[in-house]
N, C-alpha and C positions, 0 to 999 in steps of 0.2 A: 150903550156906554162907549165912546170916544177910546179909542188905540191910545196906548199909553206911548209915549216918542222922547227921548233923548235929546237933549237938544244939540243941536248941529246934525243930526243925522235923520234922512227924508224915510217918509212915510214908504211903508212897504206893500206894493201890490200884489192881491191873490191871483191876478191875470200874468202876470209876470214870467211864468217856466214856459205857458201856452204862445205868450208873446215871441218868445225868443227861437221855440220850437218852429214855429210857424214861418218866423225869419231866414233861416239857416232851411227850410225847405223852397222856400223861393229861391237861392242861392244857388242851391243845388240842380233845381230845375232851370236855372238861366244857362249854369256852365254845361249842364247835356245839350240845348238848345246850340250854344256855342260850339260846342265840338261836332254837334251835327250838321252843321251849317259849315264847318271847317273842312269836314270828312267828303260831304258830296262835292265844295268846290274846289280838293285837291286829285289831280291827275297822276296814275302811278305806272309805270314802266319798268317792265320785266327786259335784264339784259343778263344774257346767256356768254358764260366767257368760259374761255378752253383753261384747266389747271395747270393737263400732265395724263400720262398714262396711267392705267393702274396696273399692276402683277409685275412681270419679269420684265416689262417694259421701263417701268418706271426706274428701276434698278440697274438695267443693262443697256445703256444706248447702242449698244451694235447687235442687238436683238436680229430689228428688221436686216441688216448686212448677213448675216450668220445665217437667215433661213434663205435669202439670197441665194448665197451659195450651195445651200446644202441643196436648193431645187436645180442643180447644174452638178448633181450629182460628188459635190467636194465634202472633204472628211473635214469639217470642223471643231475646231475647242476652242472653249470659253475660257480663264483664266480671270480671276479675281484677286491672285496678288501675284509678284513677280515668281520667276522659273528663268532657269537658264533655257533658250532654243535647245531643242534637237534636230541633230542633222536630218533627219527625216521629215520637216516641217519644212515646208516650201514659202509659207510667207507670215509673216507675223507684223500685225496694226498693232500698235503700243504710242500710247500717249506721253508726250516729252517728261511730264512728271515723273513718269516710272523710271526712266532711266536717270534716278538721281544721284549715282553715283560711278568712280571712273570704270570699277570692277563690271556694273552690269554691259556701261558703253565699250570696255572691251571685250567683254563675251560677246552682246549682239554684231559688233563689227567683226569679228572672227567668223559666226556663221554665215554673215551676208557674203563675204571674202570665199565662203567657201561653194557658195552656188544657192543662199537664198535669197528672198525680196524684202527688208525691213521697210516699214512704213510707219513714218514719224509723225504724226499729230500733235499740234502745235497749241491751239488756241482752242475751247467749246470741247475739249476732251474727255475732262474729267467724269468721274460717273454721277458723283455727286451736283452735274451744272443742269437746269433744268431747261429745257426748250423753250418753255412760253415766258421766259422770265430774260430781261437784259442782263439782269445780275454776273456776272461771270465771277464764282470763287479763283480769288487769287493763288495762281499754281507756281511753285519753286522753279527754275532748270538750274541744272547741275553745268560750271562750265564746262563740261568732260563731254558734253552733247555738242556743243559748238564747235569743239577742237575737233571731235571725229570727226564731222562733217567736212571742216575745213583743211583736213587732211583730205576725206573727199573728192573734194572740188565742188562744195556746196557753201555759200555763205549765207548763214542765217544770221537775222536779225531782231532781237526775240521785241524790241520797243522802237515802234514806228511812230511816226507823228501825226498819224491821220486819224483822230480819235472816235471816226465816226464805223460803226459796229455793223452798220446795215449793211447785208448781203446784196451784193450787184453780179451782174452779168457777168463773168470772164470766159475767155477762150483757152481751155487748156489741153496741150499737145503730150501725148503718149505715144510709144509705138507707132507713132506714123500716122498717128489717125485726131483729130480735134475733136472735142468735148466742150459743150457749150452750158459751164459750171457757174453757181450761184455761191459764191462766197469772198467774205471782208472782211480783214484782220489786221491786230495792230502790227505785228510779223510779218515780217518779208522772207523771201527765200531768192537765192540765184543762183544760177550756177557759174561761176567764175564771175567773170566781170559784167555778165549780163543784164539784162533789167529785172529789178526786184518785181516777184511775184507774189503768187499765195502758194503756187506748187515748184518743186523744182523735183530732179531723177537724173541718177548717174549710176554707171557702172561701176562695181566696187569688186573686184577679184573676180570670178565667173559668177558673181551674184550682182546684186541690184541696190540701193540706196534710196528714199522717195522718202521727200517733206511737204507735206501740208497745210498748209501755215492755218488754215479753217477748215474745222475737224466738224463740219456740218454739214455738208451736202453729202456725208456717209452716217450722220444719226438717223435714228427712228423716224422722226418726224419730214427730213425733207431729201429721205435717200428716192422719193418713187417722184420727186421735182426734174424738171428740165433733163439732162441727159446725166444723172448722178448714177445711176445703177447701171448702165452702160458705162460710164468711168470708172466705177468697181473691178465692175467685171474684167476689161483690160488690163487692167493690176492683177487682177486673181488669176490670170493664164498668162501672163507676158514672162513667165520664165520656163524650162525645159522641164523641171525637176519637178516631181509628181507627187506631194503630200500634202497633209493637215494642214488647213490656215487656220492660224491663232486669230483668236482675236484678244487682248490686254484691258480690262476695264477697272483694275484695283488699282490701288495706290503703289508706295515700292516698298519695301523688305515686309516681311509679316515675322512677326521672333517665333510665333507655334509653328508657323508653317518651317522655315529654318529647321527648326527641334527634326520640325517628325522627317524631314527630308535628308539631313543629315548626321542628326545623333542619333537617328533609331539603333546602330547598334549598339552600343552603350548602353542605352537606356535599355535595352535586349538584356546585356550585360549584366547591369543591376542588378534587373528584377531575377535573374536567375540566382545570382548570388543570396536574395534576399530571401527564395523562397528557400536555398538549403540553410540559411542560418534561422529562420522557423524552424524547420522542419528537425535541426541538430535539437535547438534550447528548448522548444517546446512539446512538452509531451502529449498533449491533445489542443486543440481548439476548444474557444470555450470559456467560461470565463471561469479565472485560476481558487484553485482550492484553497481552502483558509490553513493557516500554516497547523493550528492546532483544532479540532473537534470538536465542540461545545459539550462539554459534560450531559449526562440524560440521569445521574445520580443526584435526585433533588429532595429526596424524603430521608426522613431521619435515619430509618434503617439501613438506607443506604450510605449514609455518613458511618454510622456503627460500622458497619462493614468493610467501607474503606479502611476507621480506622484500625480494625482486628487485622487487617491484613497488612498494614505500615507495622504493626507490633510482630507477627507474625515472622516477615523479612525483618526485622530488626534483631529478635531474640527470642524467637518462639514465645514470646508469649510472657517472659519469665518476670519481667516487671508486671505485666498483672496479675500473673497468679501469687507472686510474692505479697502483695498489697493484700489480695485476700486472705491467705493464711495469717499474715499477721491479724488482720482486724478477728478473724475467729478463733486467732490465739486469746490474743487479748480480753474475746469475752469470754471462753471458757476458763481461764484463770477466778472469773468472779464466782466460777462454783466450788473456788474451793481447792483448785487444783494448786501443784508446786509453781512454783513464779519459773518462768521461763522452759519449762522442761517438759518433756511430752512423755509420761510415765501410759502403763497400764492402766490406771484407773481412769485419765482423762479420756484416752482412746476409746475404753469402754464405756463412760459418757457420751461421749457425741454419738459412739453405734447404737448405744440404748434410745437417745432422743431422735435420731436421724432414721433409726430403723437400717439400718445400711452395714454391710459385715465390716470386723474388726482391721483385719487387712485394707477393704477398700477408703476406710480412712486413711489409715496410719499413711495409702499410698497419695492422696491426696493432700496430705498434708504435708511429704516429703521434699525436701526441696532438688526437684528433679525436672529436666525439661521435656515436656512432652515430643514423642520422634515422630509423630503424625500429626497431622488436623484432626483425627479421630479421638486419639489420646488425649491432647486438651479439650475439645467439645466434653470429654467424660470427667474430665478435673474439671475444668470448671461448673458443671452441671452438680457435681458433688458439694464444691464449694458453696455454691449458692446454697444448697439442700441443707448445710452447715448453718453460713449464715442466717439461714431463716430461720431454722430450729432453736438457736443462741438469741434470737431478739426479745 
């Protein structure tokens, strides 16, 4: 029998899923065929590029300068944010950024004045500039750094017009002696009217003054180049005085550092004071005790109890023992007794049915307040003894 069909719409084949399957696997195998064919006719090349240091290098560009000197038997420190010099430091490298203010440029010029050797770095200073990289993070200067100088007899010029970075050849004279340096910078340096350089050096009180204008032929990377560690070295001995070379690699003011350098007594201060006003208000450490006690009286008897003892301090008792006598007045009257009155015969009823002598009614019945807790436990005990007898 003939497929039934719709008209306008084509006949449907059982070949049809296997058709399409079969299609979509040629497909598949053409584009592997292409990518193999791709793969063998492309050529690949491995290149090898420098980043950066890793550990204390990467962090510290005057790393390699520091162990420098310490092999030439010098007392070296490291310095990560500003400090005022001590007299007993002989030379101190600090980057023009750090002296971003008038207050540090006139401490450093006070102790070079007074017999040590500051050394200015100008450009590739920062700690944060990286070696392998042109980039150079743009660094502030304070004009308080150009004025000392230029009191001096140094004139710096922090923007040059030669915008090209690449380190060249220079001849630079120290102590008597030439130094064949690799460095370029947009800064110049001079001293008085002479030709701008990248280094200049003056005498400043029985101490020393030196600008760098390229703070790179003393990093990590190209301190063991051309005659750079031999120009170190002549700066680290060219003065008389015998101490610690700084070396400066932070930024300038740190606010904790400030604190702990300066307001440590105070903060001493405080905390003393803080521990005697503990020690007055609080009576233990610990955490504080609840102002009232949470009850442990949570069963009925213990309610009875309480309340026997509020009646107790209130009035010995005497409103409930009154309530009772009345109610066992009240029923012994239905036997017949005088209306209100407590004769002989009543008395001798209730000791007849109570079993209980004559007296110890009549005193139970008395309107009298017990002078112990003993005395009422025995009234009331009678009473009840009463009451129950009357029902």
């Amino acid at each position: 029998m003939p497929a039934l069909r719709w008209p306008g719409h084509p006949a449907r084949s059982r070949d049809l899923p296997s058709a399409v399957l079969g299609g979509t696997y040629w497909i598949w195998r053409l584009l592997l065929a292409v990518w193999l064919v791709a793969a063998c006719g492309c050529s690949h090349e491995y290149v090898e590029r420098e980043v950066g240091y890793k550990g204390r290098a990467r962090v510290n560009p005057w790393l390699a300068a520091e162990c420098f000197a310490r092999s030439y038997d010098m007392e070296v420190r490291s310095l990560a944010s500003w400090r005022a010099p001590e007299n007993s430091e002989s030379l101190w490298l600090v980057p023009a950024s750090v002296l971003c203010n008038e207050s540090f440029v006139r401490r450093v010029e006070k102790w070079a004045k007074a017999g040590g050797h500051l050394v200015v770095v100008v450009e590739h200073a920062a700690a944060e500039t990286s070696d392998w990289r042109d980039f150079e993070p743009e660094q502030s200067m304070s004009p308080a750094l150009p004025a000392m100088l230029h009191r001096l007899g140094i004139e710096l010029n922090p923007s040059g017009k030669d915008d090209s970075t690449e380190a060249a050849v220079v001849t630079l004279h120290f102590g008597g002696e030439a130094f064949e340096v690799a460095a370029k910078a947009h800064a110049s340096v001079a001293v008085g009217n002479g030709t701008p350089g990248v280094f200049a050096s003056v005498r400043a009180g029985i101490g020393r003054v030196s600008v760098l204008a390229d703070a790179r032929p003393l990093r990590n990377r190209w301190i063991g180049e051309h005659q750079h560690a031999e120009f170190l070295l002549a700066m680290l001995s060219s003065e008389k005085r015998v101490g610690p070379v700084v070396f400066v690699r932070g930024s300038g003011l740190s606010f904790w550092g400030m604190v702990r350098r300066q307001l440590w007594p105070v903060l001493w201060g405080l905390a003393v004071l803080l521990g005697f006003w503990l020690w007055k208000n609080l009576s233990r450490f610990g955490p504080l005790e609840a102002a009232a006690a949470p009850t442990t009286a949570r069963d009925y008897d213990h309610h009875l109890e309480a309340l026997g003892n509020f009646h107790w301090r209130l009035d010995r008792a005497a409103g409930l023992l009154a309530a009772l006598r009345e109610q066992i007045i009240e029923r012994a009257q239905r036997f017949g007794a005088r209306d209100g009155r407590l004769d002989d015969s009543l008395l001798q009823l209730l000791a007849t049915r109570s079993s209980l002598p004559k007296e110890r009614v009549a005193r139970a019945l008395a309107a009298a307040v017990p002078s112990d807790s003993l005395g009422l436990a025995r009234s009331v005990a009678d009473l009840q003894l009463l009451l129950k007898v009357l029902t």
